[in-house]
C-alpha positions in Angstrom: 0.0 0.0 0.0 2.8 2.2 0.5 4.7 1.6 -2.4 1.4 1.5 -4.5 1.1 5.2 -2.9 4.3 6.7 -3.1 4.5 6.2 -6.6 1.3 7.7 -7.5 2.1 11.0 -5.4 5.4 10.9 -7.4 3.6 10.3 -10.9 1.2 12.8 -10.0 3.9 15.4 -9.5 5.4 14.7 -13.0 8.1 12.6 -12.8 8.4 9.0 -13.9 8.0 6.3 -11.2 9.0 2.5 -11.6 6.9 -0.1 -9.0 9.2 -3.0 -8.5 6.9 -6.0 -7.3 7.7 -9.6 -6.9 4.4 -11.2 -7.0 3.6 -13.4 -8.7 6.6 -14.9 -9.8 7.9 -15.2 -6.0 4.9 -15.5 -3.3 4.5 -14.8 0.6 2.5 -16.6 3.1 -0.3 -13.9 3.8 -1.0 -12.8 -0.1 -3.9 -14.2 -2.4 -3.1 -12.5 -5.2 -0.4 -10.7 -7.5 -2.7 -7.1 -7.4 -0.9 -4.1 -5.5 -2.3 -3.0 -2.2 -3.5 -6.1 -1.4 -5.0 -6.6 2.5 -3.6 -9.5 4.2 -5.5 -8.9 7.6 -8.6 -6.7 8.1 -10.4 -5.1 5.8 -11.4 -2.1 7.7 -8.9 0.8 8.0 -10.5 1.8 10.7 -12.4 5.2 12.3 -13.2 7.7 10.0 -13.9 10.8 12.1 -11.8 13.3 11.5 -13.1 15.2 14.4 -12.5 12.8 17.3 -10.1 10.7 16.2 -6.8 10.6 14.9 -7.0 7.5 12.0 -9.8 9.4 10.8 -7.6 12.3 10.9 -5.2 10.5 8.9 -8.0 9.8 6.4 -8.5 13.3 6.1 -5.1 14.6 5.1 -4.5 11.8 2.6 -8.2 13.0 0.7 -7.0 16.7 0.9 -3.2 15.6 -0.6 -4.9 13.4 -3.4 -4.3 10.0 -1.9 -4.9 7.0 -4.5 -5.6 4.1 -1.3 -8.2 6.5 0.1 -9.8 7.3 -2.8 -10.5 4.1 -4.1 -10.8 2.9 -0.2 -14.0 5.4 -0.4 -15.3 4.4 -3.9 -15.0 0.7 -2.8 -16.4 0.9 1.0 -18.5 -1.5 2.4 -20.8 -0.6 5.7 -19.2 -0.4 8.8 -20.8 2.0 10.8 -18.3 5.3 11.7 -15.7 3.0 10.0 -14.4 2.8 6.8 -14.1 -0.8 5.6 -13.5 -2.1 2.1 -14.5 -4.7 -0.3 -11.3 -6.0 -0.3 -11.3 -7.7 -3.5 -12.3 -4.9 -5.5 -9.9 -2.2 -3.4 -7.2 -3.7 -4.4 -8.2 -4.5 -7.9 -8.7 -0.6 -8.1 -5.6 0.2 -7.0 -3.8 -1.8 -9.5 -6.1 -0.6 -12.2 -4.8 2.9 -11.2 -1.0 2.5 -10.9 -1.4 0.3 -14.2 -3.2 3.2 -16.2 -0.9 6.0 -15.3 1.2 7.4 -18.1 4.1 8.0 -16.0 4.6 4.7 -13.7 5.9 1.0 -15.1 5.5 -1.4 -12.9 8.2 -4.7 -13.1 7.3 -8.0 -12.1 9.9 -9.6 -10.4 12.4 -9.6 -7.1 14.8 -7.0 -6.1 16.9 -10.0 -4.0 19.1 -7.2 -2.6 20.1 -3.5 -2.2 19.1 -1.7 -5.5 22.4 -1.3 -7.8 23.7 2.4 -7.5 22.2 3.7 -10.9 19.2 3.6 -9.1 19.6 7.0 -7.4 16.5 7.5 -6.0 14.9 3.9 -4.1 11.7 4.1 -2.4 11.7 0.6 0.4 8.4 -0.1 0.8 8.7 -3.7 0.9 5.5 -4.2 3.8 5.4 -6.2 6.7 6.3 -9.6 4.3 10.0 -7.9 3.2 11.3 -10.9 1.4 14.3 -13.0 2.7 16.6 -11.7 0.6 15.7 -8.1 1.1 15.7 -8.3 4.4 19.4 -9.8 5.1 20.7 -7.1 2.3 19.0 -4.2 4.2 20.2 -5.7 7.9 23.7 -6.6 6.5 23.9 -2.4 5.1 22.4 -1.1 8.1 24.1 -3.1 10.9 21.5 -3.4 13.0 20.3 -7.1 14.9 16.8 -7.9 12.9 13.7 -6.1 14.3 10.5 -8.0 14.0 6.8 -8.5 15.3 4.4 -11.2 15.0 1.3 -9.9 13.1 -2.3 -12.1 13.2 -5.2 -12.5 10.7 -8.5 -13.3 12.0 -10.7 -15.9 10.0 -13.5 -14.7 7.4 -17.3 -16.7 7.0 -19.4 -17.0 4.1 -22.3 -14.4 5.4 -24.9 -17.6 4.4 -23.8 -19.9 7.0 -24.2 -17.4 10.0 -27.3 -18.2 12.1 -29.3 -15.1 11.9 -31.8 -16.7 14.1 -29.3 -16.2 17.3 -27.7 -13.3 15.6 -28.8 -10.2 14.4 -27.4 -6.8 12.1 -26.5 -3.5 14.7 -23.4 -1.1 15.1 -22.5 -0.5 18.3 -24.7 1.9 19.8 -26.7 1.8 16.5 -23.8 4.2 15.1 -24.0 5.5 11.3 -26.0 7.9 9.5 -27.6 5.4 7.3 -29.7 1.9 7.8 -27.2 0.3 6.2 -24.5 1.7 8.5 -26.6 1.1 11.9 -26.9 -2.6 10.8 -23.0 -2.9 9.7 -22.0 -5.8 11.5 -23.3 -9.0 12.5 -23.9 -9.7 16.0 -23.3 -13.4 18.0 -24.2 -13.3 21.6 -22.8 -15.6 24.8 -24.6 -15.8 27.9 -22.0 -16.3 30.8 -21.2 -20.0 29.9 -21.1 -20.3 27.1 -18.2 -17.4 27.2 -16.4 -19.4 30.1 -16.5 -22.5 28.0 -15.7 -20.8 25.0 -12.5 -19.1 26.7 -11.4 -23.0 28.0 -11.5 -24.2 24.7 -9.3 -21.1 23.5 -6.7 -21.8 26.0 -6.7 -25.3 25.6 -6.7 -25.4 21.6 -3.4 -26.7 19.7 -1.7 -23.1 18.6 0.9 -23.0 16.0 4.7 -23.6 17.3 7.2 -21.1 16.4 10.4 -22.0 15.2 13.6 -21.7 17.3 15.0 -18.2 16.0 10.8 -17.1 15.9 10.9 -17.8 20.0 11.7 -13.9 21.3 9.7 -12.2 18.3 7.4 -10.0 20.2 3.6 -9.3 19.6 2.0 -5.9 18.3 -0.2 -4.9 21.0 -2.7 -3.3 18.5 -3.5 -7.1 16.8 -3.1 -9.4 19.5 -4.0 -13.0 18.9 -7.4 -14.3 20.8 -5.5 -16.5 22.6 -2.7 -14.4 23.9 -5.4 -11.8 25.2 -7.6 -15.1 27.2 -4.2 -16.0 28.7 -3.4 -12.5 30.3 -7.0 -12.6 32.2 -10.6 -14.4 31.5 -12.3 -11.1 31.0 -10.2 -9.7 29.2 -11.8 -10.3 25.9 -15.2 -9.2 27.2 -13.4 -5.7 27.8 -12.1 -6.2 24.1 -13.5 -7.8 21.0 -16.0 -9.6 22.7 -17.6 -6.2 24.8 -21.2 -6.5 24.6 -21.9 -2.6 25.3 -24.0 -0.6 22.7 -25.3 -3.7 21.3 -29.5 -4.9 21.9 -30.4 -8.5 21.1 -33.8 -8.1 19.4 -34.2 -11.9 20.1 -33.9 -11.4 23.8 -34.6 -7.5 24.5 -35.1 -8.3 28.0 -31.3 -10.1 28.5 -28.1 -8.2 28.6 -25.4 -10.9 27.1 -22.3 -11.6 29.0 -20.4 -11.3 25.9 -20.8 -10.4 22.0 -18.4 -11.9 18.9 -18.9 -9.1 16.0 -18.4 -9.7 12.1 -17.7 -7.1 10.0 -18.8 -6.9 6.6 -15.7 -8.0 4.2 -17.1 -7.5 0.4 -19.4 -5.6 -1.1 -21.5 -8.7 -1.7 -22.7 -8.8 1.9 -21.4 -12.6 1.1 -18.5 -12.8 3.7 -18.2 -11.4 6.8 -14.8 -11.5 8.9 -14.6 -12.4 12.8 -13.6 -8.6 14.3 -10.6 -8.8 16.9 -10.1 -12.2 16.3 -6.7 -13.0 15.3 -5.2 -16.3 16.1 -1.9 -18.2 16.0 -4.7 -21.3 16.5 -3.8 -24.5 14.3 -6.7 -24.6 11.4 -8.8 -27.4 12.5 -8.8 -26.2 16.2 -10.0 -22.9 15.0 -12.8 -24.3 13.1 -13.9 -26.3 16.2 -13.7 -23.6 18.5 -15.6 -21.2 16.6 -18.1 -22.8 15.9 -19.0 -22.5 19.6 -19.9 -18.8 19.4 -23.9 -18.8 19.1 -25.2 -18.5 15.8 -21.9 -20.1 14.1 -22.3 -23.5 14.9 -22.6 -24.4 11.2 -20.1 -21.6 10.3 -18.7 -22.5 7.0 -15.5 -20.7 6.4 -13.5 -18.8 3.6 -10.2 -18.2 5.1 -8.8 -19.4 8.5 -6.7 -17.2 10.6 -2.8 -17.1 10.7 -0.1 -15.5 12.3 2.8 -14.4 10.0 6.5 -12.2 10.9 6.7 -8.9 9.9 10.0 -6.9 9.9 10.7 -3.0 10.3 13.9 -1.4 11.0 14.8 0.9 13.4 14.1 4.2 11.6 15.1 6.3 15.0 18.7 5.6 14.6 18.4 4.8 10.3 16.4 7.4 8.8 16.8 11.1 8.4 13.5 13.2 8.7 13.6 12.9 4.8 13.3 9.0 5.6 16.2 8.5 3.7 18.7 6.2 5.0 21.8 7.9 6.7 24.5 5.3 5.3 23.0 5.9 1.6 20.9 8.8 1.2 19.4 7.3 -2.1 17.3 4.9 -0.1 14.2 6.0 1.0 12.1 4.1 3.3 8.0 3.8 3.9 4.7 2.0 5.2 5.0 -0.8 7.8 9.0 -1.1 7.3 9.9 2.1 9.4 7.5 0.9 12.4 4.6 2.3 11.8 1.5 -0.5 12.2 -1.7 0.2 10.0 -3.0 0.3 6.6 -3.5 4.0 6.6 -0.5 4.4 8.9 1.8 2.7 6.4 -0.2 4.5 2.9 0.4 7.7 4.7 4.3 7.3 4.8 4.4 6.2 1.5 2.4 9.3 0.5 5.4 11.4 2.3 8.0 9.8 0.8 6.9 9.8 -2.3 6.7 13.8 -2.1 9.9 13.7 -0.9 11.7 11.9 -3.4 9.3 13.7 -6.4 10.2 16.9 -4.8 14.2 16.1 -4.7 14.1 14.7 -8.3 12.7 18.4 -9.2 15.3 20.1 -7.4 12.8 21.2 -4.6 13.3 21.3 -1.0 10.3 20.2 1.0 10.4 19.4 4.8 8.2 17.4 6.7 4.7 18.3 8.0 4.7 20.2 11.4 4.3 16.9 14.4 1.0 19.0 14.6 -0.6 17.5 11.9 -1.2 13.6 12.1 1.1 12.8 9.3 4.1 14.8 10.7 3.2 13.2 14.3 4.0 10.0 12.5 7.2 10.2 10.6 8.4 13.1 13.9 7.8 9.7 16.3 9.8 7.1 13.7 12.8 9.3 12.5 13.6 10.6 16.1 10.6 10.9 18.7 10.6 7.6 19.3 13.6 6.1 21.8 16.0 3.6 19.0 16.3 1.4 22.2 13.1 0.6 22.9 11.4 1.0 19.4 8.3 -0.8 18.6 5.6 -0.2 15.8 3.1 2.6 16.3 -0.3 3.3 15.4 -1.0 6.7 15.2 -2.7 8.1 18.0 -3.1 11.8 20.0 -0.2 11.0 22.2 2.3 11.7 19.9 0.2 15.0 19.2 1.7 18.2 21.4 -0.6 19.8 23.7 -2.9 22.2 22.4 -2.2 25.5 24.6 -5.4 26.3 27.0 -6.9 23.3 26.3 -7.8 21.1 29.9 -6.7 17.7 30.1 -8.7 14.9 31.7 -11.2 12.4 30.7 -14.3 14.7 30.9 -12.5 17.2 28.5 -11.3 14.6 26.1 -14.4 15.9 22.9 -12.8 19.6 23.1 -9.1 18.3 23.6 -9.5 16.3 20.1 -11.4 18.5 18.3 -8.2 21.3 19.2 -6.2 18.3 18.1 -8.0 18.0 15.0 -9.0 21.6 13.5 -5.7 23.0 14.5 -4.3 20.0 12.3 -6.3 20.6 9.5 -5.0 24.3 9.4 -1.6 23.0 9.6 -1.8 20.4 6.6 -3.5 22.7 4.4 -0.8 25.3 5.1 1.8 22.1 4.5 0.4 21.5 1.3 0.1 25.0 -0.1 
């Protein structure tokens, strides 16, 4: 997504863009397909208020700088409620149509098993969170650094057709959306308070996948924690979670507030498959089918993809990158998107949107700098190219925190609407000023 980005925002700016990519003639373990921008995970890239929150923040700057994922992100959406989900299918088919069409950008089929040779004088990384072997030992051997890595999940999608709409029923938590079709978004499956304590034993007790030897330390990204690893740090802690049942009615049982609710989001435009929301798993294929089927109204759940648990790899752009994400020990190297340590879709897009400014910009002679930290863009690539500590670095969504304060704005929880709308508006002046 970030490659697929940058080299739009480069093409649009006039200059010629190449798009190296190696599927399909070598493949990973998460993609489908050889189409750019595929989604490997989710289909949802999350909240789209650009008041209140800062992903939808994010959403807002990439429409307002001419983004190609958001666009065709928004001409390809699919309900889900204040989010914005996609048909994932046709996103990334739209993408690819895009990049494909443009006068000014090639795209080579085919592995770059190494660091680009030096008549390549202006490289754009933006390998994702699957950076392929090869890669990966060229770009650790040049930077010197021990190889950084997280373990990302993929939670399990169902043929809509299968679902027991009987037991479950269509709502957005607390009946969010401005339309019908957004108040009935996602699929609800309730659990009374045993079925959720069995359903937890059989989690815990389910055969996960092993990891191999040099896998063992690999840490976990805290924003896409397997099921199983969130049941093991508590029992409730996936009813405070995925499984929350707050905002939700059961207009089976109006009169009965469940224990615990599993939600599907819609994952095509079809209405025909739905994925299990918050539920990665590291969970061994035939356990997972065994165990879901447990959540009411999926007993006969019939399923399209299983979930899986796959490395990713980013470096540490703190001590690597300048804050024109260029590498330090070869300027022509650009990084972007999930490599640097950012964790997202839109996260990652929005870096590749920078860099690719960046490098258009150079290419022209221009100098450009990088959006004031006020703006949720420059908050980002501030963090990864020096706000963040090198020695403790981990992937980041983005998030208000790495925001400075608005002054004479009040802190606390009861103040939190004002505080992010200051967050927000004073943003949006800032990245229209960026821009211009």
């Amino acid at each position: 997504m970030a490659g697929s980005e940058a080299a739009w925002q480069i093409a649009q700016m006039g200059v010629p863009a190449i798009i190296h990519e190696m599927r399909p003639n070598v493949e990973t373990f998460a993609h489908q397909t050889q189409n750019l921008a595929e989604l490997v995970c989710s289909n949802s890239f999350r909240s789209d208020d650009d008041e209140a929150n800062a992903v939808g923040l994010l959403h807002w700057e990439m429409r307002q700088a001419g983004g190609l994922i958001i666009e065709m992100g928004d001409a390809n959406s699919v309900p889900a409620g204040s989010a914005l989900a996609v048909d994932r299918d046709a996103f990334s088919e739209a993408v690819t149509a895009r990049i494909e069409a443009h006068p000014l950008i090639t795209v080579e089929r085919g592995e770059v098993a190494g660091i680009p040779p030096k008549e390549w004088d202006s490289v754009i990384i933006a390998t994702g969170p699957l950076t392929s072997v090869a890669l990966a030992e060229a770009v650790r051997d040049l930077t010197d650094e021990t190889s950084l890595a997280f373990f990302d999940a993929i939670a399990p999608i169902i043929y809509a057709e299968s679902i027991n709409m009987e037991k479950a029923w269509l709502q957005s938590r607390y009946d969010k959306g401005d339309t019908e079709e957004e108040r009935t978004a996602y699929i609800n499956c309730p659990m009374d308070e045993e079925q959720y304590n069995a359903f937890i034993d059989a989690l815990l007790a389910a055969e996960k996948t092993e990891f191999k030897d040099w896998e063992k330390d690999t840490p976990y990204f805290d924003g896409c924690l397997p099921i199983e690893v969130m049941a093991e740090r508590g029992r409730e802690t996936l009813r405070f979670g995925p499984m929350k049942p707050v905002g939700l009615t059961n207009p089976h049982q109006p009169q009965i507030k469940a224990h615990a609710v599993v939600q599907l989001r819609r994952d095509n435009a079809l209405g025909t498959l739905y994925n299990i929301v918050g539920f990665q798993t590291k969970m061994k294929y035939g356990a997972q089918a065994e165990v879901f089927k447990m959540i009411s109204g999926l007993e006969d759940a019939e399923f399209a993809r299983l979930g899986g648990i796959h490395r990713n790899t980013f470096i540490n752009s703190p001590r690597l990158l300048d804050d024109q994400m260029r590498l330090k020990a070869m300027p022509r190297l650009r990084f972007a998107g999930q490599i640097t340590g950012v964790e997202g879709y839109v996260e990652s897009t929005a870096m590749g949107l920078l860099a690719g400014r960046m490098a258009a910009s150079e290419r022209l002679g221009k100098s450009i700098t990088a959006p004031p930290n006020t703006t949720a863009m420059g908050a980002l690539i501030s963090h990864i190219t020096g706000g963040a500590a090198a020695k403790t670095f981990q992937p980041m969504n983005v998030n208000f925190g790495l925001f400075p304060l608005v002054d004479g704005v009040k802190g606390g929880r009861r103040n939190r609407p004002a505080r992010y709308k200051a967050y927000t508006d004073r943003a949006k002046a800032d990245w229209n000023a960026w821009l211009t």
